[in-house]
Jmol script that loads the backbone (N, CA, C; Angstrom):
load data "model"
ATOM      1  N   UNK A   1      66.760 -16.721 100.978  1.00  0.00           N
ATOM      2  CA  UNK A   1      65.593 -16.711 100.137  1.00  0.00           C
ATOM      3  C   UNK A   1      66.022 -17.075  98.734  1.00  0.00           C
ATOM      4  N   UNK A   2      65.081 -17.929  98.126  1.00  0.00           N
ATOM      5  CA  UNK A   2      65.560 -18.098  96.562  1.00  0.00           C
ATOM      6  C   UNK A   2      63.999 -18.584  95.818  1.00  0.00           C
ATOM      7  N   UNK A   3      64.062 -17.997  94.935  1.00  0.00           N
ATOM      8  CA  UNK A   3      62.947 -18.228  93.967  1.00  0.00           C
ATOM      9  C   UNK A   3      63.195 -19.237  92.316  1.00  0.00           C
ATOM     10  N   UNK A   4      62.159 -20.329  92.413  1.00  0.00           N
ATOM     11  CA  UNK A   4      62.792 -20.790  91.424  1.00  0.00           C
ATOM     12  C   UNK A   4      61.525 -20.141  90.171  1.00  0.00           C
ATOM     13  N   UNK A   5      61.442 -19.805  89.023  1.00  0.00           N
ATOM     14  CA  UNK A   5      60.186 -19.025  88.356  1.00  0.00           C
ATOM     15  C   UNK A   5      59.435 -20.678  87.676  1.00  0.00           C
ATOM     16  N   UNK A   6      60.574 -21.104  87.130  1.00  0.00           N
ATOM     17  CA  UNK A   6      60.432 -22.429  86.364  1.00  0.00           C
ATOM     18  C   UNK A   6      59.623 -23.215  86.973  1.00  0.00           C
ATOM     19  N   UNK A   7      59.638 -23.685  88.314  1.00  0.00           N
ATOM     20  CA  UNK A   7      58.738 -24.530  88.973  1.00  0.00           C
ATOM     21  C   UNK A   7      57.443 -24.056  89.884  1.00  0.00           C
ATOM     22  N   UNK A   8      58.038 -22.476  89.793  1.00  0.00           N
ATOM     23  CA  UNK A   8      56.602 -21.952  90.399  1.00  0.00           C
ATOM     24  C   UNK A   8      56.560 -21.626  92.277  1.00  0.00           C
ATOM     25  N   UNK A   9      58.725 -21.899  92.558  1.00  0.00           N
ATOM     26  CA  UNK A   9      58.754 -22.404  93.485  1.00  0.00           C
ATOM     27  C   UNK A   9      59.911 -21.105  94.802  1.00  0.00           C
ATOM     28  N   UNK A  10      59.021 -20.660  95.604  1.00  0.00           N
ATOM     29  CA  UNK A  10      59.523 -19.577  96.552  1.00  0.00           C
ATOM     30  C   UNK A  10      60.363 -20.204  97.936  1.00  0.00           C
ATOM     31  N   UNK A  11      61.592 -20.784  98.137  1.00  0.00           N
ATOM     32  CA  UNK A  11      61.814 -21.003  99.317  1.00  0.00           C
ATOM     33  C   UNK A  11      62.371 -19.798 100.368  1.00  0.00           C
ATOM     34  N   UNK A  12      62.062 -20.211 101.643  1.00  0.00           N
ATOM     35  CA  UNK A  12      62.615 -19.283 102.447  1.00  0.00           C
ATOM     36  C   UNK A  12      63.114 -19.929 103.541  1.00  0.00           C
ATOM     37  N   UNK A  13      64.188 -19.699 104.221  1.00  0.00           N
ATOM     38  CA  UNK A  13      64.892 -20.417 105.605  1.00  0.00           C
ATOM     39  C   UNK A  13      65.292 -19.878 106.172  1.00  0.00           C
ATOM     40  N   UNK A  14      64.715 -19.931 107.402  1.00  0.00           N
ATOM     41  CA  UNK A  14      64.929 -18.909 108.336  1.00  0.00           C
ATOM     42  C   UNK A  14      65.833 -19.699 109.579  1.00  0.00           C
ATOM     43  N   UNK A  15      67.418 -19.686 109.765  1.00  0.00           N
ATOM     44  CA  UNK A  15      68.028 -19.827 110.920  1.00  0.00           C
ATOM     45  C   UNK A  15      68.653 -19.050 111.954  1.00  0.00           C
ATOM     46  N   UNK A  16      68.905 -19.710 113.185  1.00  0.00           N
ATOM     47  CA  UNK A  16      69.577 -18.223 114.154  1.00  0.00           C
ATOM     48  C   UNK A  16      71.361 -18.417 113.955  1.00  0.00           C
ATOM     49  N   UNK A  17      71.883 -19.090 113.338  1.00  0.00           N
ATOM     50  CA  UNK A  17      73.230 -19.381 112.582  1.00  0.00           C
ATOM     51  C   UNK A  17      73.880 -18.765 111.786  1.00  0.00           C
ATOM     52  N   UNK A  18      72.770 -18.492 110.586  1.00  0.00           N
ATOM     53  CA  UNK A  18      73.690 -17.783 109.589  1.00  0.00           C
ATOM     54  C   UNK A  18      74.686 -18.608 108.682  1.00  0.00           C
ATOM     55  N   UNK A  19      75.507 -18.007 108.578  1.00  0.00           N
ATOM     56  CA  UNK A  19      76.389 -18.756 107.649  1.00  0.00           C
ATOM     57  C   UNK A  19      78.001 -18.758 108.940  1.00  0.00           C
ATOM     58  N   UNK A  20      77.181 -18.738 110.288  1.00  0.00           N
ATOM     59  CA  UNK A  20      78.321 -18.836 111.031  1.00  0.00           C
ATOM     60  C   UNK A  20      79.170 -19.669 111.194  1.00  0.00           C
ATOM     61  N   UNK A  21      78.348 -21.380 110.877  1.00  0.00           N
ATOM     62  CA  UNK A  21      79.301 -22.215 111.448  1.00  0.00           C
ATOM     63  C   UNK A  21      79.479 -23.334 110.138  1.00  0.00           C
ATOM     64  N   UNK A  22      80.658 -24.522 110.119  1.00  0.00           N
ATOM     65  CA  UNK A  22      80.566 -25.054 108.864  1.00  0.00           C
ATOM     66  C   UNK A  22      79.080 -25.524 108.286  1.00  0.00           C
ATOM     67  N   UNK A  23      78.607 -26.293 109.674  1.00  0.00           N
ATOM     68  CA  UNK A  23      77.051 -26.369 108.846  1.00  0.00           C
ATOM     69  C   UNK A  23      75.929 -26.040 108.540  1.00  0.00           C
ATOM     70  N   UNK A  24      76.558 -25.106 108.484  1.00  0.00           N
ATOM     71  CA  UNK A  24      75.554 -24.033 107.608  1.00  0.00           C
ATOM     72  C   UNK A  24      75.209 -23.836 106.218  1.00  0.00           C
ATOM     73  N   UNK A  25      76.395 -24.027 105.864  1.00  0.00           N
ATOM     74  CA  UNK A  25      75.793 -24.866 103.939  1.00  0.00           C
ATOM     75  C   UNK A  25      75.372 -26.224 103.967  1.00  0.00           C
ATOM     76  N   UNK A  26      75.903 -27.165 104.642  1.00  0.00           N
ATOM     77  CA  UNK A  26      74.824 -28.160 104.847  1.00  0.00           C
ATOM     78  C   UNK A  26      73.559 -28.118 104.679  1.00  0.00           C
ATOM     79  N   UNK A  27      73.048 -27.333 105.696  1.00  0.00           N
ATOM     80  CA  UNK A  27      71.573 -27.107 105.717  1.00  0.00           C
ATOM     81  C   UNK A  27      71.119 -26.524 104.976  1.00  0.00           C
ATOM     82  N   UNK A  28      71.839 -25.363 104.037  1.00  0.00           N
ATOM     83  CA  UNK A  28      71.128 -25.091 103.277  1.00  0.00           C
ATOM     84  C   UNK A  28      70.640 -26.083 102.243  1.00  0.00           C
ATOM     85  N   UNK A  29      71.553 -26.878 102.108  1.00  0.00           N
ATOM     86  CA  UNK A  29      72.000 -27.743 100.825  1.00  0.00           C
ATOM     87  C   UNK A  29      70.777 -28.666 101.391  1.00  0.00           C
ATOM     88  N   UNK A  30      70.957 -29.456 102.102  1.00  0.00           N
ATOM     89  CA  UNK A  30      69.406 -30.107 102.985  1.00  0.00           C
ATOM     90  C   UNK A  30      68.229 -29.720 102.691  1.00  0.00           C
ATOM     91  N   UNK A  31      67.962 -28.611 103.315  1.00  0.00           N
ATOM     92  CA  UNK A  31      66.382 -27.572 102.699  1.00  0.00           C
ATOM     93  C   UNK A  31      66.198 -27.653 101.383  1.00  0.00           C
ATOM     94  N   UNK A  32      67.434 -27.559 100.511  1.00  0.00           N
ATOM     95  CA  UNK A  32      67.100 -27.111  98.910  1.00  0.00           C
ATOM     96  C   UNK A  32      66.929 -28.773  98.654  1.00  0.00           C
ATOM     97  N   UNK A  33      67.828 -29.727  98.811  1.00  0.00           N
ATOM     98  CA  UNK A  33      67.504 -31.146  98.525  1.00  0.00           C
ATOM     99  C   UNK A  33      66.032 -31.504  98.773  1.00  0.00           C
ATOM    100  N   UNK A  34      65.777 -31.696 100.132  1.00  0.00           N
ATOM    101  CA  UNK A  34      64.363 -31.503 100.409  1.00  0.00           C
ATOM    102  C   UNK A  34      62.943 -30.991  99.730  1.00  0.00           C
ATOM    103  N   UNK A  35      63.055 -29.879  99.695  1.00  0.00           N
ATOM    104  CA  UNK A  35      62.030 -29.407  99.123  1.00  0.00           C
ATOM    105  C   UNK A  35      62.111 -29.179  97.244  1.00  0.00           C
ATOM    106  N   UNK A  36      63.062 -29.988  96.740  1.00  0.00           N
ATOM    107  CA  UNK A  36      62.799 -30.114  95.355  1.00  0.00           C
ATOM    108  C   UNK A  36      62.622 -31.779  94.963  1.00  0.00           C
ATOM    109  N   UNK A  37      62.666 -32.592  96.419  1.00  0.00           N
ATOM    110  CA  UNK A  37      62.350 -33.937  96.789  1.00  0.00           C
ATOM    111  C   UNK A  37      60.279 -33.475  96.516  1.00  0.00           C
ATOM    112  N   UNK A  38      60.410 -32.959  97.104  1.00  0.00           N
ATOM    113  CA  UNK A  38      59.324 -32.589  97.811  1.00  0.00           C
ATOM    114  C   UNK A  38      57.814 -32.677  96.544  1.00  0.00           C
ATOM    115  N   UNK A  39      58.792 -31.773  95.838  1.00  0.00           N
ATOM    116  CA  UNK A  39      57.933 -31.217  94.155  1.00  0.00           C
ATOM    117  C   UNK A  39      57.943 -32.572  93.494  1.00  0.00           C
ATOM    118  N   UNK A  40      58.981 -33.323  93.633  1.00  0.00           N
ATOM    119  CA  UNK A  40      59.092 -34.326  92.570  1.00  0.00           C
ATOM    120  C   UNK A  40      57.932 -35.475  92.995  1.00  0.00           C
ATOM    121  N   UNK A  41      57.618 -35.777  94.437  1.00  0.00           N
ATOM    122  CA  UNK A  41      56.661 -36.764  94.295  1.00  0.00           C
ATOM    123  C   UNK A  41      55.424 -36.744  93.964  1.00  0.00           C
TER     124      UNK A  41
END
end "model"
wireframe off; spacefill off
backbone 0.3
color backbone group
């Protein structure tokens, strides 16, 4: 979970992984790329 206040912006990601395997910061990193893609258009 991370909240940004500045943009007004609540994400949440829900996986069955965890931070178990290497790509798992990937994806996080993905989701957060994504959805601040997302705001910008």
């Amino acid at each position: 979970m991370y909240a940004d206040p500045h943009n007004r912006l609540t994400g949440i990601l829900l996986t069955q992984t965890g931070m178990s395997t290497p790509d798992s910061a990937l994806l996080i990193n993905d989701f957060w790329t994504t959805l601040y893609q997302a705001i910008d258009d």
